[in-house]
TORKOL-4160 file (C-alpha; in steps of 0.2 Angstrom, whole numbers, padded with zeros to 4 digits, m for minus):
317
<pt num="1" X="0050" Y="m0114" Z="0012"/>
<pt num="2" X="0039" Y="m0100" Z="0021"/>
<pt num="3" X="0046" Y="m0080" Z="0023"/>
<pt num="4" X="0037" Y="m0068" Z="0032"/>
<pt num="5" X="0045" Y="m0051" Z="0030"/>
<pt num="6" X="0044" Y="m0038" Z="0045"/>
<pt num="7" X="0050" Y="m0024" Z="0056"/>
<pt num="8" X="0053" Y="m0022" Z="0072"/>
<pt num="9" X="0049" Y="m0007" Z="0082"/>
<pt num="10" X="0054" Y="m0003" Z="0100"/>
<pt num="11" X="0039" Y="0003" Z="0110"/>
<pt num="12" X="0046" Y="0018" Z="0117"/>
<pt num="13" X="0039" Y="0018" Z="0135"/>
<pt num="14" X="0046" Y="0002" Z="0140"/>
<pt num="15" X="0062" Y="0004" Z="0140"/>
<pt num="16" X="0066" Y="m0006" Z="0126"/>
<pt num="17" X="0059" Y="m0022" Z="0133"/>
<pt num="18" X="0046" Y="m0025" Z="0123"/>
<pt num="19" X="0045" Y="m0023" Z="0102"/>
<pt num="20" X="0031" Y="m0024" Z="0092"/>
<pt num="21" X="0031" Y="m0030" Z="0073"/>
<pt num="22" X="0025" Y="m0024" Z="0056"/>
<pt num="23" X="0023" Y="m0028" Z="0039"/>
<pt num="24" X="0034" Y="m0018" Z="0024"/>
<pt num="25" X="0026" Y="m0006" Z="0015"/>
<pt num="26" X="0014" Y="m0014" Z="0002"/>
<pt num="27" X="0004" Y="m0031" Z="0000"/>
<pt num="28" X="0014" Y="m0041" Z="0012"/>
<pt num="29" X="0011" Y="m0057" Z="0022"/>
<pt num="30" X="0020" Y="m0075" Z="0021"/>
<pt num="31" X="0027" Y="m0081" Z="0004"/>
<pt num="32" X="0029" Y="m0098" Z="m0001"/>
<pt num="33" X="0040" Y="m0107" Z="m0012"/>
<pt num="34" X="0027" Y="m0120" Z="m0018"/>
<pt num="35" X="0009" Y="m0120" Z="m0022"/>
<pt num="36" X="0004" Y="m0132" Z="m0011"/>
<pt num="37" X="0013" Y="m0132" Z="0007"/>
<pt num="38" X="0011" Y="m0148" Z="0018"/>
<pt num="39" X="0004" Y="m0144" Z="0034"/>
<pt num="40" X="0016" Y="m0151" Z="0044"/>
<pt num="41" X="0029" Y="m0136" Z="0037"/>
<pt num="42" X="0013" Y="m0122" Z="0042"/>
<pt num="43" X="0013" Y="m0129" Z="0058"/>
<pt num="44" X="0034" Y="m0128" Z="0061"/>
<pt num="45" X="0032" Y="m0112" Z="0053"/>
<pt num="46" X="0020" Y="m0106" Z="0067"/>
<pt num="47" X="0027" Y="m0115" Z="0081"/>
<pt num="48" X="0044" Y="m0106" Z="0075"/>
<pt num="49" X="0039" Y="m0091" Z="0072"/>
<pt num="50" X="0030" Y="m0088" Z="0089"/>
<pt num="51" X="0047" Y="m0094" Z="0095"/>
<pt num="52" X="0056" Y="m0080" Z="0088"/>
<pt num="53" X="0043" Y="m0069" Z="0091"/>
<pt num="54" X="0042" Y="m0073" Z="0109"/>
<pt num="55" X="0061" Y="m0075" Z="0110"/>
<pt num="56" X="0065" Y="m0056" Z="0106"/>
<pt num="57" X="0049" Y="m0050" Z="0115"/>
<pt num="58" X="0038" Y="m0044" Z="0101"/>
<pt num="59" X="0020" Y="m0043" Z="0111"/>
<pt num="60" X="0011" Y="m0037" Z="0096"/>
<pt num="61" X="0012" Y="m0043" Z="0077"/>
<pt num="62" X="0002" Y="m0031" Z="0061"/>
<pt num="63" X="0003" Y="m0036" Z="0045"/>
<pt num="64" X="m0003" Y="m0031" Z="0028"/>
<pt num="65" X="m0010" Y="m0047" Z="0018"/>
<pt num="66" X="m0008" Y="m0050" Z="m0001"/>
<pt num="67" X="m0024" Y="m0050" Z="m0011"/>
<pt num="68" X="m0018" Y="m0063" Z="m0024"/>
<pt num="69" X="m0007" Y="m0074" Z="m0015"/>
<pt num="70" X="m0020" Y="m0084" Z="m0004"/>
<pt num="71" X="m0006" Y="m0081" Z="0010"/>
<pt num="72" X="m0019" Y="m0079" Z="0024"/>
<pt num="73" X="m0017" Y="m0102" Z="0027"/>
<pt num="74" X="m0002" Y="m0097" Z="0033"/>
<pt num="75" X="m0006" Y="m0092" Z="0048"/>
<pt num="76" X="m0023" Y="m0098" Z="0051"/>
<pt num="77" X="m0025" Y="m0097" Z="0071"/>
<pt num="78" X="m0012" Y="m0085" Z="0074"/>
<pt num="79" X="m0021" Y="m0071" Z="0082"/>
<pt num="80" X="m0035" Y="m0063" Z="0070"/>
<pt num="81" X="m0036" Y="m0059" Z="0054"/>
<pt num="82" X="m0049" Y="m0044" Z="0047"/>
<pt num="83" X="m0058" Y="m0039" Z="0030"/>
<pt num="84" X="m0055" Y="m0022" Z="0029"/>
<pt num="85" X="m0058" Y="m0018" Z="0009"/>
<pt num="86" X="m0054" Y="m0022" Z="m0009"/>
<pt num="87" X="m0042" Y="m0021" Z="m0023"/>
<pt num="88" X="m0043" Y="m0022" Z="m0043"/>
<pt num="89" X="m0033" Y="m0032" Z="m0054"/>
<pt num="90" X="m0034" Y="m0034" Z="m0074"/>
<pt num="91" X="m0034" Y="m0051" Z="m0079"/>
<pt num="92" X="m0021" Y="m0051" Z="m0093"/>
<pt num="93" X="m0027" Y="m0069" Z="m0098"/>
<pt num="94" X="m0043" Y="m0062" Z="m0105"/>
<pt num="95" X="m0037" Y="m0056" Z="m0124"/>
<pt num="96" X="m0035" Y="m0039" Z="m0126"/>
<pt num="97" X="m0052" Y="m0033" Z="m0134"/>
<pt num="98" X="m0061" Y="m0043" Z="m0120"/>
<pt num="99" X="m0049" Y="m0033" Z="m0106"/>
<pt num="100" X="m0053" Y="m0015" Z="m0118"/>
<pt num="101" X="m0072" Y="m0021" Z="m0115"/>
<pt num="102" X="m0072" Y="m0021" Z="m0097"/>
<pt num="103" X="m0064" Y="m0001" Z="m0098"/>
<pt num="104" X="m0076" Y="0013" Z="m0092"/>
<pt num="105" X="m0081" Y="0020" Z="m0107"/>
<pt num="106" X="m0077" Y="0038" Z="m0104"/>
<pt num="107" X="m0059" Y="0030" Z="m0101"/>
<pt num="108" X="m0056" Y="0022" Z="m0118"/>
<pt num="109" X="m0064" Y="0039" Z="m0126"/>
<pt num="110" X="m0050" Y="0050" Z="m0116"/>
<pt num="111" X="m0035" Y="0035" Z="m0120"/>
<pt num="112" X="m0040" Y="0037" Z="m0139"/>
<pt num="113" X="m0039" Y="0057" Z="m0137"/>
<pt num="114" X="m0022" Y="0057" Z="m0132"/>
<pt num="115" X="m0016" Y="0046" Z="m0142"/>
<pt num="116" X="m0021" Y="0054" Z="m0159"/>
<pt num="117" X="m0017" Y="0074" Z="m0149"/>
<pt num="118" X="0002" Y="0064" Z="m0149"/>
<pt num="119" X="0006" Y="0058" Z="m0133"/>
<pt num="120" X="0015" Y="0044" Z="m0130"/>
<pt num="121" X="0022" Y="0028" Z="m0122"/>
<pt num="122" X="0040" Y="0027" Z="m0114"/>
<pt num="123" X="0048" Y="0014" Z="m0104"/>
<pt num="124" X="0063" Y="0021" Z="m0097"/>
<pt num="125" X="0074" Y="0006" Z="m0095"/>
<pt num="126" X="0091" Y="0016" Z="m0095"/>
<pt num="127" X="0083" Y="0027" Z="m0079"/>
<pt num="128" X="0086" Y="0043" Z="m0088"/>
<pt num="129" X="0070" Y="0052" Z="m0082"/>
<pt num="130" X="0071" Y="0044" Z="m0065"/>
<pt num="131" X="0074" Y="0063" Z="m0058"/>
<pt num="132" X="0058" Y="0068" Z="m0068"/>
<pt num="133" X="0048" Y="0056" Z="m0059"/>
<pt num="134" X="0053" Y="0059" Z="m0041"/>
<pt num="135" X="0047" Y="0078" Z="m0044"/>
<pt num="136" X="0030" Y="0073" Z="m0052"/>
<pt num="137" X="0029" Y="0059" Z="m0037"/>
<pt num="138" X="0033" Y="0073" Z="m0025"/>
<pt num="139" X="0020" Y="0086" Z="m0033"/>
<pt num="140" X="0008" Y="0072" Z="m0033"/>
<pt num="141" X="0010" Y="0069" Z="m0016"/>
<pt num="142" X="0008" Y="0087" Z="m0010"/>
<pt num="143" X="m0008" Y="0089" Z="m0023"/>
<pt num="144" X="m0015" Y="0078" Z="m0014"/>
<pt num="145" X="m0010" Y="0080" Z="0003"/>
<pt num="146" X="m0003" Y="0062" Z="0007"/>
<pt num="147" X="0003" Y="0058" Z="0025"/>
<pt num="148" X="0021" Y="0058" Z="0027"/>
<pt num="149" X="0022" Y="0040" Z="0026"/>
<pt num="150" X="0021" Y="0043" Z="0007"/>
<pt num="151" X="0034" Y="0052" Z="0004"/>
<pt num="152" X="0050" Y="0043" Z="m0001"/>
<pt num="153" X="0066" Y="0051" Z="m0004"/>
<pt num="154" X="0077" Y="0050" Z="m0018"/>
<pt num="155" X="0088" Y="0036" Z="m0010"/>
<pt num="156" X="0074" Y="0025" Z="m0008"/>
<pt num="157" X="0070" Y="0026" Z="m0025"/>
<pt num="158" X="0089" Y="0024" Z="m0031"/>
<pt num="159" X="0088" Y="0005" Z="m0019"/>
<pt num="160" X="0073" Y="0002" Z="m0027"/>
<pt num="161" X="0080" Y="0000" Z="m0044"/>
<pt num="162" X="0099" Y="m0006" Z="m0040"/>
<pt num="163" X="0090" Y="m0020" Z="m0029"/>
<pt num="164" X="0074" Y="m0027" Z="m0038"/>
<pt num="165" X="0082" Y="m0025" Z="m0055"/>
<pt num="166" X="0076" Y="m0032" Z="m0067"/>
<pt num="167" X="0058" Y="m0036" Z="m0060"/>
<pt num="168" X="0057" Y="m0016" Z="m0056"/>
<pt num="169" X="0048" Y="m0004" Z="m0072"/>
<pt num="170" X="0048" Y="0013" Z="m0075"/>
<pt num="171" X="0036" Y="0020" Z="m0086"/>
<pt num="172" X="0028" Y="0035" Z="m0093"/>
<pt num="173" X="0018" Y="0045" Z="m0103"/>
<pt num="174" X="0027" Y="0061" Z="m0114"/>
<pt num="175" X="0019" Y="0074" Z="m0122"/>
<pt num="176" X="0030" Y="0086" Z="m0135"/>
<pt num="177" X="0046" Y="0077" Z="m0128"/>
<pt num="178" X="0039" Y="0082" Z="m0110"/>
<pt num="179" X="0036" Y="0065" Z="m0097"/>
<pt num="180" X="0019" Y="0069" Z="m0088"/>
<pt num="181" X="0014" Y="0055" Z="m0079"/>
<pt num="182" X="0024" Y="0041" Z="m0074"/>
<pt num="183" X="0024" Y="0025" Z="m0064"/>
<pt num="184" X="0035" Y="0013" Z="m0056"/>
<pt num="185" X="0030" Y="m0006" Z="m0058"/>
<pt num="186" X="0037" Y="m0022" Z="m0051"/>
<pt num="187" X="0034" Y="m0040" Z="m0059"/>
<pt num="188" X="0037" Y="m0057" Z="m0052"/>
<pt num="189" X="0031" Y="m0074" Z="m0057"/>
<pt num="190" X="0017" Y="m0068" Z="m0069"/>
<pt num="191" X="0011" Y="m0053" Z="m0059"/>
<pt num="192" X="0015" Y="m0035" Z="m0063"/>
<pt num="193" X="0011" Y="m0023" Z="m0047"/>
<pt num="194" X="0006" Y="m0006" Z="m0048"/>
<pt num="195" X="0018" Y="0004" Z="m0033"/>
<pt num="196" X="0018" Y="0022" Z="m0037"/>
<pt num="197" X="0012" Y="0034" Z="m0049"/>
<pt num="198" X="0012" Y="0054" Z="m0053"/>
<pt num="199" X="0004" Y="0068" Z="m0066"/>
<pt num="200" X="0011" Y="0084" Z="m0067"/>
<pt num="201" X="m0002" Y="0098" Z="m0062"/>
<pt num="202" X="m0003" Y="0105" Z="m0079"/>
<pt num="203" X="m0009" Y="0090" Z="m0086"/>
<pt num="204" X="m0021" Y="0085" Z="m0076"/>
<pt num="205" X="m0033" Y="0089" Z="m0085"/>
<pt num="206" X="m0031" Y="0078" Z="m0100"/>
<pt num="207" X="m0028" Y="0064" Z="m0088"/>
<pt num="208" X="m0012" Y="0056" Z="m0094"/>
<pt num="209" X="m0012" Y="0043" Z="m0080"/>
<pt num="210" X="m0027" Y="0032" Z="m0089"/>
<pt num="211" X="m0016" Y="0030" Z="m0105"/>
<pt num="212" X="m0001" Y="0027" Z="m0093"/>
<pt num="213" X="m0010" Y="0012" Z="m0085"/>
<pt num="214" X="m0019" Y="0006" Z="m0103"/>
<pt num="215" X="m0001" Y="0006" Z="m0110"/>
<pt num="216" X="0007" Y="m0004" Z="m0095"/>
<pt num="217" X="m0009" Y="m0016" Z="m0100"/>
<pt num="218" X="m0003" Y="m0020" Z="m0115"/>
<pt num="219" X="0014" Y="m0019" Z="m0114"/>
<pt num="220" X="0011" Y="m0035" Z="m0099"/>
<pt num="221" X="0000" Y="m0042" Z="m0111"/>
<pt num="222" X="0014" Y="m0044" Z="m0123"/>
<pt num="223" X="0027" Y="m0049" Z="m0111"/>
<pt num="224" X="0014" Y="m0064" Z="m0106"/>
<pt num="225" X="0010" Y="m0060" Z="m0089"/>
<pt num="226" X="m0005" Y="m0066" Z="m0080"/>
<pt num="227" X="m0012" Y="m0051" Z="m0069"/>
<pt num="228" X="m0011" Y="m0032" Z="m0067"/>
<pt num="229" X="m0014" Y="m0028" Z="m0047"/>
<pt num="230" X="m0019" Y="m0010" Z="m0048"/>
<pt num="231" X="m0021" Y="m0012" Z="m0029"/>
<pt num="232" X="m0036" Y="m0001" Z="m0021"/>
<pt num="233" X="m0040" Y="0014" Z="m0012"/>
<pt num="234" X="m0030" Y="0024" Z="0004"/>
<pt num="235" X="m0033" Y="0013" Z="0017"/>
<pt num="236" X="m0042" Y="m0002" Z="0009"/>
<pt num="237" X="m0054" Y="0012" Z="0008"/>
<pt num="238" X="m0071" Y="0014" Z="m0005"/>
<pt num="239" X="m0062" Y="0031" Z="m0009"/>
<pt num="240" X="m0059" Y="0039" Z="m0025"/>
<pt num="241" X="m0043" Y="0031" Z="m0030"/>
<pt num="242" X="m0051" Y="0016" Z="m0028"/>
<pt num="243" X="m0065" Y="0022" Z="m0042"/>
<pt num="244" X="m0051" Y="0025" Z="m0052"/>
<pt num="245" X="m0045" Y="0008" Z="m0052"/>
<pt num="246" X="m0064" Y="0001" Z="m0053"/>
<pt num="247" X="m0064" Y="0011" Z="m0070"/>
<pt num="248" X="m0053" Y="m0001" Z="m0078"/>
<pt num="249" X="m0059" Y="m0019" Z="m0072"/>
<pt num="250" X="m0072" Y="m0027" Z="m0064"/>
<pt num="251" X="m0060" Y="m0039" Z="m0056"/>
<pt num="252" X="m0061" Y="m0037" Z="m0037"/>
<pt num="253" X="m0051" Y="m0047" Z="m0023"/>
<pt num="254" X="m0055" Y="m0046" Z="m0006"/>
<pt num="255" X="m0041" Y="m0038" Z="0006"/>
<pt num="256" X="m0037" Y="m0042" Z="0023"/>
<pt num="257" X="m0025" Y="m0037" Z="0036"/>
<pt num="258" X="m0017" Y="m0047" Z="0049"/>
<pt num="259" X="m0018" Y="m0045" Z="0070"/>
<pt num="260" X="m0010" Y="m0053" Z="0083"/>
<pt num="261" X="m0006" Y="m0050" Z="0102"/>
<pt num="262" X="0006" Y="m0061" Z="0107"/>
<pt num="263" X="0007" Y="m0056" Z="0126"/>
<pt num="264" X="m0009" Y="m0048" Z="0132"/>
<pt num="265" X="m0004" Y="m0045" Z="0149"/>
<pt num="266" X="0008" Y="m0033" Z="0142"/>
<pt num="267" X="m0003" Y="m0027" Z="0128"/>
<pt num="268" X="m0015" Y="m0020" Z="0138"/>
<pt num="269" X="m0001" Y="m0012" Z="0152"/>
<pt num="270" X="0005" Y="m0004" Z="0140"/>
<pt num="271" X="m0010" Y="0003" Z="0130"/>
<pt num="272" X="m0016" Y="0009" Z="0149"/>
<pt num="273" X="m0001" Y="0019" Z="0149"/>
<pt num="274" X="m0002" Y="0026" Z="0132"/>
<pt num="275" X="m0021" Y="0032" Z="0135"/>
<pt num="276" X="m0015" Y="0038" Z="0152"/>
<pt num="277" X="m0001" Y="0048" Z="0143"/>
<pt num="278" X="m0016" Y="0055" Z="0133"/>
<pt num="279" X="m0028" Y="0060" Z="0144"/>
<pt num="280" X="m0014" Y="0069" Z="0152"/>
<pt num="281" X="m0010" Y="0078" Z="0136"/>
<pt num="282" X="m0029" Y="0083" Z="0128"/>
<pt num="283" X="m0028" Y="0071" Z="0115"/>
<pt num="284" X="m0036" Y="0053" Z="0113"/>
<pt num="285" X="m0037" Y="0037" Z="0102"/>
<pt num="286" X="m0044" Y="0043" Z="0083"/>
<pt num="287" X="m0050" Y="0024" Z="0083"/>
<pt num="288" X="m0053" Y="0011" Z="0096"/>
<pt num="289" X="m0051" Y="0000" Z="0081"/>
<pt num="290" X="m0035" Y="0003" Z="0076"/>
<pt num="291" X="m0021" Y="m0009" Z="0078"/>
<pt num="292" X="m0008" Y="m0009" Z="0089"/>
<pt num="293" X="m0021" Y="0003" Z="0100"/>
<pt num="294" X="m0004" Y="0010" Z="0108"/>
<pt num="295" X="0001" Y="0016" Z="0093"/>
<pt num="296" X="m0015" Y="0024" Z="0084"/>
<pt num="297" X="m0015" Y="0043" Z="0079"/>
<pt num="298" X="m0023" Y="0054" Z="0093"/>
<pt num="299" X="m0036" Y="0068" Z="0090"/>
<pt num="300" X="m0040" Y="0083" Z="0103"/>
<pt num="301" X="m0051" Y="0082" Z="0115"/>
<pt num="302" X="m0059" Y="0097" Z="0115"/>
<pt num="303" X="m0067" Y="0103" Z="0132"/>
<pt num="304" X="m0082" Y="0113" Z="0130"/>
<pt num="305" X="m0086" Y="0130" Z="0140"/>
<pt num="306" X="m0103" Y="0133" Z="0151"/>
<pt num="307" X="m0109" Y="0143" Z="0134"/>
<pt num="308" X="m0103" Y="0126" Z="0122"/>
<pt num="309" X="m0090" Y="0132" Z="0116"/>
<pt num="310" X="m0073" Y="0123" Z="0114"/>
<pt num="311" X="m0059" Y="0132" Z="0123"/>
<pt num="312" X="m0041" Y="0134" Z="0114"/>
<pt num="313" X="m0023" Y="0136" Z="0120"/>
<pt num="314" X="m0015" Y="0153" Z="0117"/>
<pt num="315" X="m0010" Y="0146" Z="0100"/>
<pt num="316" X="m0025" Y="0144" Z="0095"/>
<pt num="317" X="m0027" Y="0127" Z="0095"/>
């Protein structure tokens, strides 16, 4: 069996004609029931997903790929598929002293200090501090001043745990009966995945949030998992989350993200339209590169003055 989960989104300026698909939030991609897949099931999965596809009049298909998974066979000739960064993973294999070797060393000097100043390791399987971890979640979010798309209500995280139960974790880090980091991590088939995390400002400085992700280390160890997918930066991005990760592993995997028009005669109608829309409104494509180009975020376009100067609306903008 192959499942490739998406979503479909009208494209509002056809009148609901023509939809487009996207890949759930995450590493996503194909799945597989087996290791090895016959190539005569690839090709029926291709000829019938374009079918579909086609069939409800999706003319443009994005997907997130899985950096572990080797998913990207799966639809080989479909369209394009493009590097666009790295993740970390801690192979839990190794024994534990080899995994502590590869820690920055600044990292195993801050874990050990917070350990003996008394903080320690909880995992929350009864869900009693889930309320405490959507504030810090929250407060993280707004520190560092996520896009919306990051924000998840309290709903969502309520589904999360009634439906992924018990592959989904929640743990944290307490200090004098205080959680102040947390994390929420899923496991399935001998892979534990880091999805979110959160500090509390106040502790920021003591940097709780190593210790959380050392603890989850071990604990996975015990359990007799295989691999700890830290993920990478915003974006797939060099950035300074991605630093973070690097500190605790030397293990990199290569991260790709998946691009196919399906009807480029539409495609390119409607991404006329859309930079037509634009121009009317001041604004312009942020990138050229992004994918659907219909659907990237716009910038102003600024117009300049005889003395060089950009002009602004009443506003101020």
């Amino acid at each position: 069996m192959i499942a490739l989960p998406l979503l479909l989104r009208p494209i509002d300026d056809t009148a609901g004609e023509c939809w487009d698909a996207t890949s759930i939030y995450g590493y996503a991609g194909p799945v597989v029931s087996h290791k090895e897949i016959p190539r005569t099931v690839v090709r029926n999965f291709q000829q019938a997903l374009h079918g579909c596809l086609r069939e409800k009049r999706v003319i443009s298909l994005f997907s997130r790929l899985h950096p572990l998974l080797g998913n990207e066979e799966m639809i080989a000739g479909l369209g394009g598929q493009l590097d666009c960064g790295e993740t970390i993973s801690i192979n839990l294999r190794l024994s534990t002293s080899e995994q502590e070797n590869k820690i920055r060393d600044s990292y195993r000097k801050q874990i050990k200090k917070l350990r003996r100043s008394g903080y320690s390791f909880v995992h929350d399987v009864k869900l009693e501090y889930i309320s405490d971890f959507v504030d810090i979640y929250a407060d993280t979010m707004r520190r560092v001043d996520a896009h919306e798309r990051y924000f998840f209500s309290r709903s969502y995280f309520d589904e999360l745990f009634e439906r992924l139960r018990p592959n989904v974790h929640l743990m944290f880090v307490f200090h004098e009966g205080i959680p102040v980091a947390g994390g929420i991590f899923i496991v399935h088939r001998g892979i534990v995945q880091y999805h979110l995390s959160g500090t509390r400002s106040d502790s920021l400085h003591v940097a709780p949030g190593k210790m959380l992700l050392d603890e989850v280390r071990l604990w996975a160890c015990a359990q007799g998992y295989e691999t700890f997918h830290l993920g990478g930066g915003v974006g797939g991005r060099r950035d300074s989350l991605f630093g973070f990760k690097k500190g605790f592993s030397d293990c990199i995997h290569s991260f790709s993200v998946w691009q196919w028009v399906l009807d480029c005669e539409m495609y390119e109608a409607v991404c006329r339209r859309r930079a037509q829309v634009n121009l009317c409104n001041g604004v312009r494509a942020a990138s050229a590169s992004f994918f659907p180009l219909y659907r990237s975020p716009v910038v102003r376009e600024w117009k300049l003055l005889k003395n060089g100067l950009p002009s602004f609306d009443e506003e101020g903008r």
